[in-house]
C-alpha positions in Angstrom: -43.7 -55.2 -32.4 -40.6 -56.8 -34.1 -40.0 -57.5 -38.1 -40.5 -61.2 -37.3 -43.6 -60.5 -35.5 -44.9 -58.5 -38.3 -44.9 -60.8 -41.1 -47.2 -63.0 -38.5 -49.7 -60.2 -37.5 -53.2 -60.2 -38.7 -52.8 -57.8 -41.5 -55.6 -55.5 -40.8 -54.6 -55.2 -37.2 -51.5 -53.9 -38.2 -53.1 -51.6 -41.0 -54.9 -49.7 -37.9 -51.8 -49.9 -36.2 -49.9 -48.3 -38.6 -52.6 -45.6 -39.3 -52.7 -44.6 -35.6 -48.4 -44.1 -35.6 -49.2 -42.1 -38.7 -51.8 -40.3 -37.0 -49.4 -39.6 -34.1 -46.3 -38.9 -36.1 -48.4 -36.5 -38.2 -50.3 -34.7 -35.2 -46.0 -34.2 -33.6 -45.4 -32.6 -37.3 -48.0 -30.3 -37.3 -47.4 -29.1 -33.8 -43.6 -28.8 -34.4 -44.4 -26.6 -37.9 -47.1 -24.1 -36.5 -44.4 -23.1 -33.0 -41.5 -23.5 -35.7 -43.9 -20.8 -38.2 -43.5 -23.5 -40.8 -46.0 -25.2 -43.1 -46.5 -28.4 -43.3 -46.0 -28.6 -46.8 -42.7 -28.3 -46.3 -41.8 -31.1 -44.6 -41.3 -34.8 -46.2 -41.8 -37.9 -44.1 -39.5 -40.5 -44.7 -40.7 -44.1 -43.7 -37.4 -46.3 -42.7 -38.8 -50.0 -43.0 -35.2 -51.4 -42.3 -36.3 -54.8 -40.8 -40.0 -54.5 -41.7 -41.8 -56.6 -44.6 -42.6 -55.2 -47.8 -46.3 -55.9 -46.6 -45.6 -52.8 -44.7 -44.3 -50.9 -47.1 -47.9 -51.6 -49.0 -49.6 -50.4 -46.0 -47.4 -46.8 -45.8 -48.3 -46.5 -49.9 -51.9 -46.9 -49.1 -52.0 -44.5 -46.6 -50.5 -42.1 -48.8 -47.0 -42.5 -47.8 -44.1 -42.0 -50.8 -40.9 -41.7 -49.0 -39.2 -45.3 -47.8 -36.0 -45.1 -46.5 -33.4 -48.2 -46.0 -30.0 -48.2 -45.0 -29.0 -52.2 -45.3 -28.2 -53.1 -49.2 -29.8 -56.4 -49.6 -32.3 -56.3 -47.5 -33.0 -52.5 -49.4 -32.7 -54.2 -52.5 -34.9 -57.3 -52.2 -37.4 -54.8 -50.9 -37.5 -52.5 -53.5 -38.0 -55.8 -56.3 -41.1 -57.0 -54.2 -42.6 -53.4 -54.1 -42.1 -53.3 -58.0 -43.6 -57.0 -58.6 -46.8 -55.7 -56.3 -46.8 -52.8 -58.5 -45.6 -50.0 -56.5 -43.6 -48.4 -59.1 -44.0 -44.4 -57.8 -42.6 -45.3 -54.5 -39.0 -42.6 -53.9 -36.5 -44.8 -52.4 -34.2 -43.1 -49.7 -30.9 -44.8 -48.6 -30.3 -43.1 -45.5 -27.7 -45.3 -44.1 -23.5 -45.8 -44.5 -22.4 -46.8 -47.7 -19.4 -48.6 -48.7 -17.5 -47.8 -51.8 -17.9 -51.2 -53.2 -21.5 -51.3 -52.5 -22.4 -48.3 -54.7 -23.3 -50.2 -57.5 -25.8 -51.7 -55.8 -27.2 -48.8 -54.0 -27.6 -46.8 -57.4 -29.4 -49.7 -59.1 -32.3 -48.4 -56.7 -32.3 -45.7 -54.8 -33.6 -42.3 -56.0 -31.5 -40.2 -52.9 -28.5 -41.1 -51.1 -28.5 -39.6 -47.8 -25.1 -40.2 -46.7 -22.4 -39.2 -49.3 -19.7 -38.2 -46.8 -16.5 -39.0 -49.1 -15.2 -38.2 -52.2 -14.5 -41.8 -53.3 -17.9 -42.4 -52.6 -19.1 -40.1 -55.1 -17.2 -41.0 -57.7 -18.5 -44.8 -57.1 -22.0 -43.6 -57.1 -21.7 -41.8 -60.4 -19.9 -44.6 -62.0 -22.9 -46.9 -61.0 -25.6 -44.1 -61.6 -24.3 -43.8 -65.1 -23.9 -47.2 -65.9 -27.4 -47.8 -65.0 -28.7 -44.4 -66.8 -30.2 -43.1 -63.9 -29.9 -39.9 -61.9 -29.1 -39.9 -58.4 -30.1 -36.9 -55.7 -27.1 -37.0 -53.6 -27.0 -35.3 -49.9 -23.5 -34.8 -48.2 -23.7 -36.2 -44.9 -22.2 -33.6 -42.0 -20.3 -34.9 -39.2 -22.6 -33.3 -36.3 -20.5 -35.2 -33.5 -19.0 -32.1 -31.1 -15.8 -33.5 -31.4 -14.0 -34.9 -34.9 -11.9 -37.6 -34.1 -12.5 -41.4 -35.1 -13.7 -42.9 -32.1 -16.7 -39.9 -32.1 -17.2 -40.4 -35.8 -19.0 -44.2 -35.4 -21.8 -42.3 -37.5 -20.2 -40.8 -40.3 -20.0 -37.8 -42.0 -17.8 -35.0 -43.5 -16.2 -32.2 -41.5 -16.4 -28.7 -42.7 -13.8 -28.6 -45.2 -14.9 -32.1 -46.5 -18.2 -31.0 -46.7 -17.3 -28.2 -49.0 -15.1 -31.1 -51.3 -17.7 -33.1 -51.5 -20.8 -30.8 -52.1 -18.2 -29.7 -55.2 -17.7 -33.1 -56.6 -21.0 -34.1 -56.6 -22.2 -30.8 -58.5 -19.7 -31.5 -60.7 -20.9 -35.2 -61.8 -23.1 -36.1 -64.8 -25.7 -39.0 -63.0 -26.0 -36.9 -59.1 -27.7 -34.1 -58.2 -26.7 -32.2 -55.0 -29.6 -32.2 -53.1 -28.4 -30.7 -49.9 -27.4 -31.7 -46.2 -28.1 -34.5 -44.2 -26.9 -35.2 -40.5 -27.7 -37.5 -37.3 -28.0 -36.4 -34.1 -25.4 -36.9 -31.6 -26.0 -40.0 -28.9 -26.6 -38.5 -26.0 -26.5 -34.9 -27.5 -28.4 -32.1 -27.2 -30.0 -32.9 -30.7 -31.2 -29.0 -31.2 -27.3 -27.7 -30.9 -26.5 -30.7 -33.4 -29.5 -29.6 -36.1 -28.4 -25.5 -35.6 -24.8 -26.7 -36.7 -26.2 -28.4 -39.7 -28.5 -25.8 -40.5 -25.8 -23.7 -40.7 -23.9 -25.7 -43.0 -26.9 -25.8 -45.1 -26.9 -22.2 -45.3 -23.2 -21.9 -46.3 -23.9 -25.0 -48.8 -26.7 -23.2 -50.5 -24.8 -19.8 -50.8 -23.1 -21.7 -53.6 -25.5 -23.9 -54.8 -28.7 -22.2 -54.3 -30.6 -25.4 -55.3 -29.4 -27.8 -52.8 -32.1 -26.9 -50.6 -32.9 -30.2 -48.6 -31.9 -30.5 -45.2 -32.5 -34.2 -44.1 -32.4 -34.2 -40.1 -34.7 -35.7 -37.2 -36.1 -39.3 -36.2 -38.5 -40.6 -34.6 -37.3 -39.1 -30.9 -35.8 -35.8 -31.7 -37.8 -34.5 -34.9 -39.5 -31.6 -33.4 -35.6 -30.3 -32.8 -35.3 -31.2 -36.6 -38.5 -28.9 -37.9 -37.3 -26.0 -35.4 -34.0 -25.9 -37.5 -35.0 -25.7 -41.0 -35.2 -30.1 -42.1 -37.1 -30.5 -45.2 -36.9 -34.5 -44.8 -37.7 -36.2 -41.4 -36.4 -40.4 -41.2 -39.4 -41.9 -39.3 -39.0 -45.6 -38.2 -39.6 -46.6 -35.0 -42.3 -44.2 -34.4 -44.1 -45.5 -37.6 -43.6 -49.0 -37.4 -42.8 -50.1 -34.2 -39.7 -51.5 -32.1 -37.0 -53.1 -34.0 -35.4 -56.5 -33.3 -31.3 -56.3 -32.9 -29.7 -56.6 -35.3 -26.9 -58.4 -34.1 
């Protein structure tokens, strides 16, 4: 079911909907925690409603969901206004996808954790906008987990080992961010668990210097049980939650 075709659906027939992804998505965590020897506690499900209606972000919030993740600006930040007006005012917002140095500002005017702080510049933007706006940022350096580093594999972002180390420092040493910990995105047509043990081992080396960057954002809808296995704390659920996407041209 497309965005579009949301906003027409017959709104408890989407509630149930939605409850029996949950159901599923849950019932894949739980499996992939007890063969990983995990808890499920120690897992956080992100909800990416990119394209979806804030109607569904209501529905996520009454089924107990927390986490909502974006990764288009406006759209991220209309969203976030219509969840406050219908008084969702606890809901963590997760931007999860590239962000332009110019459009920092507006990312820190609403997000609580920026997934993908691959760049130097880009820090500094986000804690010029985080301070102007006297808020706090969690900030996760993204990891380039393409197997090989030049441009045209790089369509994804992220930094490469000695950038990660740069930019793990600069954010640590900013007022308004908080170094959470790593983020990364599978390679297309890679073998997803060699891509997560990479960046579970930069998330290793990351926290042998900053023992409290501990969260390890990895896994989607199609390759989170390879996620669990190595170590993520934060899963970015979409499709599997909420259904097929239209394009986005």
């Amino acid at each position: 079911m497309t965005g579009r075709a949301n906003e027409m659906a017959d709104p408890d027939d989407r509630r149930s909907e939605i409850a029996a992804n949950l159901a599923a998505v849950e019932s894949r965590i739980r499996t992939a925690c007890e063969a990983a020897g995990r808890s499920r506690d120690e897992v956080i499900l992100v909800a990416v409603t990119k394209t979806f209606p804030a109607s569904d972000v209501e529905l996520l919030a009454a089924l107990g969901i927390r986490d909502m993740g974006e990764n288009r600006h406006q759209e991220a930040a209309a969203k976030v206004a219509a969840c406050v007006a219908a008084g969702l005012t606890e809901l963590r917002w997760h931007f999860v996808g590239q962000v332009q140095t110019n459009k920092a500002g507006v990312v820190a005017s609403y997000a609580d954790v920026v997934h993908s702080v691959d760049r130097i510049r880009l820090v500094a933007a986000l804690e010029r906008a985080a301070r102007s706006y006297g808020r706090t940022l969690t900030a996760l350096v993204q990891v380039d987990l393409e197997p090989v580093a030049d441009s045209a594999a790089r369509g994804r972002g992220g930094a490469d080992a000695d950038e990660t180390t740069a930019v793990a420092a600069a954010i640590e040493a900013s007022e308004s961010l908080v170094l959470g910990g790593v983020m990364g995105i599978a390679p297309l047509g890679g073998d997803p668990s060699e891509a997560f043990a990479r960046l579970e081992t930069a998330g290793r080396a990351l926290r042998a210097s900053y023992p409290h960057a501990r969260m390890v954002s990895a896994g989607m809808s199609g390759d989170l049980e390879a996620a669990i296995a190595h170590g993520a704390t934060h899963l970015r659920i979409g499709t599997a939650l909420l259904g097929s996407r239209p394009s986005l041209g």
